[in-house]
N, CA and C atoms as a LAMMPS dump frame, in Angstrom:
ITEM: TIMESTEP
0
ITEM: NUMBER OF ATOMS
441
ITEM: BOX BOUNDS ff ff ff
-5.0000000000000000e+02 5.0000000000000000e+02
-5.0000000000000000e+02 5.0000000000000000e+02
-5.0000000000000000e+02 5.0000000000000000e+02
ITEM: ATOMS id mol type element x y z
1 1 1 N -198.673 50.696 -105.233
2 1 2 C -199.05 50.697 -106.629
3 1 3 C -197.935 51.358 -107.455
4 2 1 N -197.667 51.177 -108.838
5 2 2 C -196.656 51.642 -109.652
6 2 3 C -197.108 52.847 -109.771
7 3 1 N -195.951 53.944 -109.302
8 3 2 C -196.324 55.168 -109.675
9 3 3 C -196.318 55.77 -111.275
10 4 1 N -195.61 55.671 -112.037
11 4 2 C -195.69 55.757 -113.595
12 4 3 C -197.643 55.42 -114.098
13 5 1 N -198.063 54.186 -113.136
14 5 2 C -199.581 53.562 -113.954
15 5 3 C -200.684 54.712 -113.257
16 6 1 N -200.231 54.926 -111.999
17 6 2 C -201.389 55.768 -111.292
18 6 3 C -201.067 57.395 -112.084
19 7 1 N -199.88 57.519 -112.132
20 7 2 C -199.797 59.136 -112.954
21 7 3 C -200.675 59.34 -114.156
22 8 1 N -200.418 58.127 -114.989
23 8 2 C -201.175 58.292 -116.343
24 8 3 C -202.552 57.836 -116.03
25 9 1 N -203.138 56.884 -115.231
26 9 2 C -204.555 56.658 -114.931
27 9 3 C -204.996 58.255 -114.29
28 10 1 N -204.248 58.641 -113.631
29 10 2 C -205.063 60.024 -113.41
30 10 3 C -205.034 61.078 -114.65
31 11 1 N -204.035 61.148 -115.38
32 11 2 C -204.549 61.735 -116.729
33 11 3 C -205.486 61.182 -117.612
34 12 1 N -205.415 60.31 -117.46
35 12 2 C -206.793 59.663 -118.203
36 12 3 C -208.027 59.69 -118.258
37 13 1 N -208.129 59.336 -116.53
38 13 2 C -209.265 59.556 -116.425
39 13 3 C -209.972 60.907 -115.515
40 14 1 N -209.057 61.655 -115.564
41 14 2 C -209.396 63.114 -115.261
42 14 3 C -210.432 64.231 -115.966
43 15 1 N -211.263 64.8 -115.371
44 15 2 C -212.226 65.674 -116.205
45 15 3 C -211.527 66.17 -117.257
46 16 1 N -212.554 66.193 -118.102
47 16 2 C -212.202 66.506 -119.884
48 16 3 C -211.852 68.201 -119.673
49 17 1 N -211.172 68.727 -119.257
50 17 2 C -211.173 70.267 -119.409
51 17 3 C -209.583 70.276 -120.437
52 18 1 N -210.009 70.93 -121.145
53 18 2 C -208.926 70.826 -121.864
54 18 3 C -208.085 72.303 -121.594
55 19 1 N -206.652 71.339 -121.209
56 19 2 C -205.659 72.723 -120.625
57 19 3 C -204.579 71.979 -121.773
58 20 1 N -203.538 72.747 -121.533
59 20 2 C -202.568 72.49 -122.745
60 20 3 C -201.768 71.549 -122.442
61 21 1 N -201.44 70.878 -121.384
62 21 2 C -200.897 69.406 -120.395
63 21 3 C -201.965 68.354 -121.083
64 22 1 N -202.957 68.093 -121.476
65 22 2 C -203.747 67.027 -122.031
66 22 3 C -203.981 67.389 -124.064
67 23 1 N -203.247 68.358 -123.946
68 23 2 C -203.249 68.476 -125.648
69 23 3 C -202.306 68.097 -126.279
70 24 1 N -201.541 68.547 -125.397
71 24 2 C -199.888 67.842 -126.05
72 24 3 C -199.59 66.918 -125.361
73 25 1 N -199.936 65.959 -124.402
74 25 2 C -200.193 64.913 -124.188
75 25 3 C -200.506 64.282 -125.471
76 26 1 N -202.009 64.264 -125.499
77 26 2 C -202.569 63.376 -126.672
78 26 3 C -202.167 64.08 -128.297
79 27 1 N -201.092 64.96 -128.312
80 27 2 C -200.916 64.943 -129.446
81 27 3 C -199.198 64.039 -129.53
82 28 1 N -198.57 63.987 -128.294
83 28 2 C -197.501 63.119 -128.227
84 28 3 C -197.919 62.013 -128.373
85 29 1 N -199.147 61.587 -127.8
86 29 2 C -199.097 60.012 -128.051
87 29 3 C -199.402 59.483 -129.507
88 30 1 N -200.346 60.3 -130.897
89 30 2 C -200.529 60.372 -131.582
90 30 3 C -199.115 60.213 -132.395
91 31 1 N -198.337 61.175 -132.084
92 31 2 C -196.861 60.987 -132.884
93 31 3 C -196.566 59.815 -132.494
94 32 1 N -196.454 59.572 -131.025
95 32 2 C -195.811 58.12 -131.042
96 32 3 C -196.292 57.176 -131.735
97 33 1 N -197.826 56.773 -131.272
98 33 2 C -198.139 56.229 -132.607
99 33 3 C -197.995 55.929 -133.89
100 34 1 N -198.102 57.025 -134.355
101 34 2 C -197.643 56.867 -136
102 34 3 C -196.997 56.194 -136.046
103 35 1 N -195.562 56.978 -135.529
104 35 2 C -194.368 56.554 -135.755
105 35 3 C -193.929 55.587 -135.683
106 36 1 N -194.678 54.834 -134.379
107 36 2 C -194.329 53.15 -134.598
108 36 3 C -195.306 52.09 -135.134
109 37 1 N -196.476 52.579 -135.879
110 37 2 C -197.286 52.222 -136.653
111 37 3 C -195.925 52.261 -137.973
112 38 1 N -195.553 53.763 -138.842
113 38 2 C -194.698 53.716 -139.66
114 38 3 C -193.705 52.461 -139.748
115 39 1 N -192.507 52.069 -137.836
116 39 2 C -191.789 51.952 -138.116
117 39 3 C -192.081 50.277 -138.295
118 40 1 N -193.171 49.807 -137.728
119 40 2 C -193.451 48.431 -138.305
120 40 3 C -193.766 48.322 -139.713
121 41 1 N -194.684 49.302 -140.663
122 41 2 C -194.563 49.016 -141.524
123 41 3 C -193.289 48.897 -142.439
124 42 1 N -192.493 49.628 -142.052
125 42 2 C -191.531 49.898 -142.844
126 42 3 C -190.548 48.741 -142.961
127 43 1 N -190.308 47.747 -141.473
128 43 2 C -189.291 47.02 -141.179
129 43 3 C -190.257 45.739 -142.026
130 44 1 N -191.341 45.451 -141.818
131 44 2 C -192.231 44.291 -142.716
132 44 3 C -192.142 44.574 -144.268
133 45 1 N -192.095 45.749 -144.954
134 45 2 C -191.635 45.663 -145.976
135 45 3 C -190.12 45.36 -146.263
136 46 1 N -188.984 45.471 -145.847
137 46 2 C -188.049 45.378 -145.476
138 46 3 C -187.984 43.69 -145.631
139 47 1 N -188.652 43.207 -144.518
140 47 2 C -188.398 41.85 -144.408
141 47 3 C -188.932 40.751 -145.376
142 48 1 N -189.793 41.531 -146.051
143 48 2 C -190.377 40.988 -147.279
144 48 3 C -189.709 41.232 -148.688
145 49 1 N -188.955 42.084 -148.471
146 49 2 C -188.193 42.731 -149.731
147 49 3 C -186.433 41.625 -149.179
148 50 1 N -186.405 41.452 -148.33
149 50 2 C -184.92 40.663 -147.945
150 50 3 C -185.457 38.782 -148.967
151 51 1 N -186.711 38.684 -148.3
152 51 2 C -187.132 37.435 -149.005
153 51 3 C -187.176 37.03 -150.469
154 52 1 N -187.192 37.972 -151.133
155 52 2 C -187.595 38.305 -152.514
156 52 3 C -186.299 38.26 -153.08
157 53 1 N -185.394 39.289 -152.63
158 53 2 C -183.913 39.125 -152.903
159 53 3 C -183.298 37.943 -152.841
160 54 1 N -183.447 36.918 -151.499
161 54 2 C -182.62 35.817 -151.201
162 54 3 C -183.414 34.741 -152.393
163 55 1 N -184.621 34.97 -152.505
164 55 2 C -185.239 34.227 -153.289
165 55 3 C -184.739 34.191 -154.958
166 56 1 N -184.638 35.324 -155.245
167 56 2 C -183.749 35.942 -156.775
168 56 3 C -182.62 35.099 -157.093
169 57 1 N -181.783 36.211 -155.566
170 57 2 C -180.393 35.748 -156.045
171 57 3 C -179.4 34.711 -155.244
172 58 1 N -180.635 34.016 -154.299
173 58 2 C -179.582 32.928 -153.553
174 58 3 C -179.536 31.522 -154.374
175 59 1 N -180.19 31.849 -155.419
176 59 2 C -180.066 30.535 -156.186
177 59 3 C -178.732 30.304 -156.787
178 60 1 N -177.87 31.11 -156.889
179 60 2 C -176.707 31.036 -157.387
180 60 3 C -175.265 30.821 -156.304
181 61 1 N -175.984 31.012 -154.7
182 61 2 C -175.084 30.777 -153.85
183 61 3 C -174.535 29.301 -153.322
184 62 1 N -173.298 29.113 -153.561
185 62 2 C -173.536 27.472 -152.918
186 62 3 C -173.371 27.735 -151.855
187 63 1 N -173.499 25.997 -150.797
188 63 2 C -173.567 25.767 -149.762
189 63 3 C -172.287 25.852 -149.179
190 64 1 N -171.361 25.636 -149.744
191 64 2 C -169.777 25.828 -149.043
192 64 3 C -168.746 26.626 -150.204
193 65 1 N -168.386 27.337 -150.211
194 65 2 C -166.895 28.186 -151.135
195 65 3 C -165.567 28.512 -150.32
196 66 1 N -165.207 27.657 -151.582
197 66 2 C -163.291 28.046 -150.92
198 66 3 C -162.84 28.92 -152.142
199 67 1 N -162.498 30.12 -151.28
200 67 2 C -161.401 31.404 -151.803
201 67 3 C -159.749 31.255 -151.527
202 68 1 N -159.232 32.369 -152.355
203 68 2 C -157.816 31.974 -152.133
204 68 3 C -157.557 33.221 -150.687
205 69 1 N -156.564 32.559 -149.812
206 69 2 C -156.328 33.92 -148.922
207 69 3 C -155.626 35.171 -149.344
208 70 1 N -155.14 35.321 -150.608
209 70 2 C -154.346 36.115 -150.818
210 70 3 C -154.262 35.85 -152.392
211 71 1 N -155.007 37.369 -152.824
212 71 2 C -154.974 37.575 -154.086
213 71 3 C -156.695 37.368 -154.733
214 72 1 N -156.604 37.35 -155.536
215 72 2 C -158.641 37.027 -156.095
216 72 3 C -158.562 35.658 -156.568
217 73 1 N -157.44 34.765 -156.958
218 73 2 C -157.813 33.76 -157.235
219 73 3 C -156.81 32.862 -157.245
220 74 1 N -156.386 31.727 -156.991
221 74 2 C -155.621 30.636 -156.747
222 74 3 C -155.669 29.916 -158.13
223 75 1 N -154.342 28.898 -158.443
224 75 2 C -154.505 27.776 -159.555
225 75 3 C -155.113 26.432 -158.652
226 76 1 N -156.052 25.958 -159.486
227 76 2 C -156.886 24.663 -159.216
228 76 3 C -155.669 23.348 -159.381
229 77 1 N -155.184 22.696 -158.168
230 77 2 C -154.403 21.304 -158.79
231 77 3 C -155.314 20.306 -158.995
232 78 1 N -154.533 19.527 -160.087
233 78 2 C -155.356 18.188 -160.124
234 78 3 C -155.783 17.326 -158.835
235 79 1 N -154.447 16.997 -158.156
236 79 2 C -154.968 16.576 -156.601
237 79 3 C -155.623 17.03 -155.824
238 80 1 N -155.788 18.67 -155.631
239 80 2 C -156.549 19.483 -154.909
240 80 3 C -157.922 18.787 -155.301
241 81 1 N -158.515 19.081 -156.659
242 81 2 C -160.074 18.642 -157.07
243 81 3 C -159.892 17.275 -156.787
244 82 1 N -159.434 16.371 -157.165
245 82 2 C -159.585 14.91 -156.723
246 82 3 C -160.012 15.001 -155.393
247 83 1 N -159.109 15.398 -154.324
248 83 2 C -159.779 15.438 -153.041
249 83 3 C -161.035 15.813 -152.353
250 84 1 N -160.936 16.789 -153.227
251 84 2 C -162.416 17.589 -153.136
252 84 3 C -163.632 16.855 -153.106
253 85 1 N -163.742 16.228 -154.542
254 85 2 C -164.628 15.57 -155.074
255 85 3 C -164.987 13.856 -154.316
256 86 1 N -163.796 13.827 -153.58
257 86 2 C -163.598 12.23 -152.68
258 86 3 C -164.52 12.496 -151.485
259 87 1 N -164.459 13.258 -151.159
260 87 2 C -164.34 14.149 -149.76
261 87 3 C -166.339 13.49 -149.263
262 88 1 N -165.823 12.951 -148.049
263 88 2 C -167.822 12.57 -147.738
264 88 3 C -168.729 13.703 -147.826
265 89 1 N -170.058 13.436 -148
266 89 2 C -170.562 14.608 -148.086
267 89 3 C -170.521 15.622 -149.134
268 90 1 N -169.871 15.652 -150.331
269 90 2 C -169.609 16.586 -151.106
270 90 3 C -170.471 15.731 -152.473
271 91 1 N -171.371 16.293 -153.284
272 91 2 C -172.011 15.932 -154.305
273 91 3 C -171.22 16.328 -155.684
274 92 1 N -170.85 17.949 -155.209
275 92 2 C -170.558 18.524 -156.462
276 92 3 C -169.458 19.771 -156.175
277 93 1 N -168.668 19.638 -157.317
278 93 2 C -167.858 20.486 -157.268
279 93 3 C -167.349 21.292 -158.515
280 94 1 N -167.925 22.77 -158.483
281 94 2 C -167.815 23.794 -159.42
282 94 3 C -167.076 25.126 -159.178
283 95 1 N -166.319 24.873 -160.48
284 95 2 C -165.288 26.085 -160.517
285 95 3 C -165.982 27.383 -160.68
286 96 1 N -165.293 28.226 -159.953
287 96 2 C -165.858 29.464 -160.664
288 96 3 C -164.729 30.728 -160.607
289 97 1 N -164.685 31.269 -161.09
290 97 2 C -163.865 32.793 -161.039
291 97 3 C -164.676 34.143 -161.545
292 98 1 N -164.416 34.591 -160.647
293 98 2 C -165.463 36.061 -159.868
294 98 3 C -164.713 37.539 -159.757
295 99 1 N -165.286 38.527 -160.622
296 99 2 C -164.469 39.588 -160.923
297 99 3 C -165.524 40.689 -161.391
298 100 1 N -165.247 41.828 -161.114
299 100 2 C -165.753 43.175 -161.386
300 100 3 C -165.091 43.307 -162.667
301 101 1 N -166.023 44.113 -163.861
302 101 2 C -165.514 43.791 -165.4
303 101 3 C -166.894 45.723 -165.83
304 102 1 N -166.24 45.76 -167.006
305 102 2 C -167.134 46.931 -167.433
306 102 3 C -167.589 46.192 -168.466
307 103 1 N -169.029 46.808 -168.716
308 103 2 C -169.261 46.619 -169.34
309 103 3 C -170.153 48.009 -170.846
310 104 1 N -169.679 47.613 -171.8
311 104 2 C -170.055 49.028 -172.794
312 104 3 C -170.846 48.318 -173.688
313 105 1 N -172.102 49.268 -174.373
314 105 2 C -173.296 49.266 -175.295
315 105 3 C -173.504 50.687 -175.738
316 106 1 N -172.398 50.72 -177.072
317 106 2 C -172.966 51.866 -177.856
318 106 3 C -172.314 52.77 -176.605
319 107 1 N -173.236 54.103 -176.454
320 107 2 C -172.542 55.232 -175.41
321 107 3 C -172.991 54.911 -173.844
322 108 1 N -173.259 53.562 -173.596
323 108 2 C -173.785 53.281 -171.784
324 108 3 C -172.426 52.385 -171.35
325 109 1 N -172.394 52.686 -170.102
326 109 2 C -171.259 51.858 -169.396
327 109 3 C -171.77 51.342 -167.868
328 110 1 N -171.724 50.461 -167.562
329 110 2 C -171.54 49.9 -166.616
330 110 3 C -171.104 48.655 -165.843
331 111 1 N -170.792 48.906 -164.749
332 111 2 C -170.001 48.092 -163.844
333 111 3 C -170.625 46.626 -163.689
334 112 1 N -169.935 45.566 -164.264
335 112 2 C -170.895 44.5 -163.59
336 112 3 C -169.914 43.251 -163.178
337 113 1 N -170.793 42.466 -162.154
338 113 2 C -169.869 41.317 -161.44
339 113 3 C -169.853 40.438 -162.915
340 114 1 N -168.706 39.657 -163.102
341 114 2 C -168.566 38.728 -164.05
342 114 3 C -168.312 37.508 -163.316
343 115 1 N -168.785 36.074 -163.688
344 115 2 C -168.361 35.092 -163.241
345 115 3 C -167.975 33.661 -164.289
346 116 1 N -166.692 33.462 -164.059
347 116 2 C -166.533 32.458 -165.477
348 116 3 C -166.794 30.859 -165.165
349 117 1 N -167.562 30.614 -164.963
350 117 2 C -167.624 28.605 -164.669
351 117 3 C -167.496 27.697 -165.471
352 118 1 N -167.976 26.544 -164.552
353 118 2 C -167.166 25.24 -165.412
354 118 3 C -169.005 24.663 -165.939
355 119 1 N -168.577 23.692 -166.831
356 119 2 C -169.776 23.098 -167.216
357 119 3 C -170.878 22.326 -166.608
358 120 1 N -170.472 22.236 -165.137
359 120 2 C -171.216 21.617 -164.836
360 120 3 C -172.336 22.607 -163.691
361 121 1 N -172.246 24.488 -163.678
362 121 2 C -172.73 24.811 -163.007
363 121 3 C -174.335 25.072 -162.471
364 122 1 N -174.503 24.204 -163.708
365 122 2 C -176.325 24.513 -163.974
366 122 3 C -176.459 23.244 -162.776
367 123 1 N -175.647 22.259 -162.685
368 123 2 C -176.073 21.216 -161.687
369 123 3 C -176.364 21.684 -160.395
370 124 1 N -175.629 22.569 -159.907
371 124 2 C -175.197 23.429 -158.765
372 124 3 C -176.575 24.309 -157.946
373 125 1 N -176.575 25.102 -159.441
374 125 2 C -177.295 26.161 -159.419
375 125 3 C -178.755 26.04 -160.024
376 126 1 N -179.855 26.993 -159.821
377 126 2 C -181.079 26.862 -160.214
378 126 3 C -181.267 28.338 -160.399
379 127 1 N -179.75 29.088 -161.347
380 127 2 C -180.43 29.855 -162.143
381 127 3 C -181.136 29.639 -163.244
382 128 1 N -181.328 28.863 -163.726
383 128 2 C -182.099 28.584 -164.761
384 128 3 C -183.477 29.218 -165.077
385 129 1 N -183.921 28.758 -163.766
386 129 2 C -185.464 28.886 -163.313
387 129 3 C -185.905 30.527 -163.571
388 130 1 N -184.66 31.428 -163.469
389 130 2 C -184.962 32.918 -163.271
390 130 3 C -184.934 34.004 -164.027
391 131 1 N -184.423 32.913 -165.583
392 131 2 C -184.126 33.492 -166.548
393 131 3 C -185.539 33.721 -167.888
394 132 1 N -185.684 34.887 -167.76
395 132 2 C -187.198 35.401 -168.223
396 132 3 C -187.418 34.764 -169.543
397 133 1 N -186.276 35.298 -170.507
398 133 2 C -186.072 35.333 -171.904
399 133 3 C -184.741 34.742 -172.642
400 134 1 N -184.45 33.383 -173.558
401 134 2 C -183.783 33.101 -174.117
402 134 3 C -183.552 31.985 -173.319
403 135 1 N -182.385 31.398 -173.624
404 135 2 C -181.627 30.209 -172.922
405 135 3 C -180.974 30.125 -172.13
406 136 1 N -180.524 29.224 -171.446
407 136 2 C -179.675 29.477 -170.604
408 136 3 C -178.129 28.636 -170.753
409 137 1 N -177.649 28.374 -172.333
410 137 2 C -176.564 27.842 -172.593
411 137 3 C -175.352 28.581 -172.648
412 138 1 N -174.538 27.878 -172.077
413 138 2 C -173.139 29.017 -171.996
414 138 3 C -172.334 28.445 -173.804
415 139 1 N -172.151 27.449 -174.016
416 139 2 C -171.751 26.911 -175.08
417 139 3 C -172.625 26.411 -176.293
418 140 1 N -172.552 27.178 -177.803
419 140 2 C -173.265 26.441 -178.627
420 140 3 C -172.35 26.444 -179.853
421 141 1 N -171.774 25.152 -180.296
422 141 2 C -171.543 24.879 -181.731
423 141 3 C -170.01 25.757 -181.343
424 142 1 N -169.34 25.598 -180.417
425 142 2 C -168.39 25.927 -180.008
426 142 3 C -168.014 27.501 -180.021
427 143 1 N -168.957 28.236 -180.08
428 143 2 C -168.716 29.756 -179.433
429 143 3 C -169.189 30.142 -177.992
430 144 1 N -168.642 30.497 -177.102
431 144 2 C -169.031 30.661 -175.571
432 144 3 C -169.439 31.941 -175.328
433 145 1 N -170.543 31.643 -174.549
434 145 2 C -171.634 32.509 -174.3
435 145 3 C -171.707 33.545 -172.928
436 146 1 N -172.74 34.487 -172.985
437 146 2 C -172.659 35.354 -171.267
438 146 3 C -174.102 34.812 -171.25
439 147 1 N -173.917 34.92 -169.878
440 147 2 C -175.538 34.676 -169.614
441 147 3 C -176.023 35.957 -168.26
């Protein structure tokens, strides 16, 4: 028989006299408990809070991006996009340029990602959908917009 199952079956089921070997016993198993009562809850919120996020902000991720290897950003050739856009499998193709920028209001400052695109990124993307209040036009009557 497994010795580990017969050790603890005899603490188990051993007369109730309580000595200090069956107190801190059952107060170890109690901690253990919790604790991995806690650590499931904690990792299910976790995994529910990852969903919520990807749900937010993966609407803005595409399915394939080409970066430059060297430097933050490359010039676009005309032949380069022609190819692109030829290319099987490819529906759509949107520019973008992506940069850390400050931003100031009155006496607040903060850091935020900036991204400058081309007109056609609403095709792309389904931020639209996430935007609480106002519009979601980058261009009106020829002044260009943040969104």
């Amino acid at each position: 028989m497994n010795v580990p199952l017969l050790i603890a079956r005899r603490y188990f089921l051993s007369k109730k006299k309580r000595n200090i070997i069956s107190i801190i016993s059952n107060i170890s198993m109690i901690g253990v408990a919790v604790g991995t009562m806690a650590l499931i809850i904690v990792l299910s919120v976790f995994n529910g809070l990852e969903d919520l996020v990807r749900s937010l902000y993966g609407k803005s991720d595409p399915d394939l991006v080409v970066t430059a290897v060297q430097g933050k950003s490359f010039e676009l050739q005309a032949p380069l996009l022609a190819r692109l856009t030829k290319t099987p499998g490819v529906a759509l193709v949107t520019q973008v340029i992506e940069d850390n920028a400050l931003l100031q209001h009155r006496d607040r400052q903060m850091v935020v990602k900036m991204k400058g695109v081309s007109d056609n990124y609403y095709a792309q993307s389904d931020i639209d959908s996430s935007i609480v209040d106002g519009s979601h036009r980058l261009r009106r009557n020829g002044t260009d917009y943040a969104l």
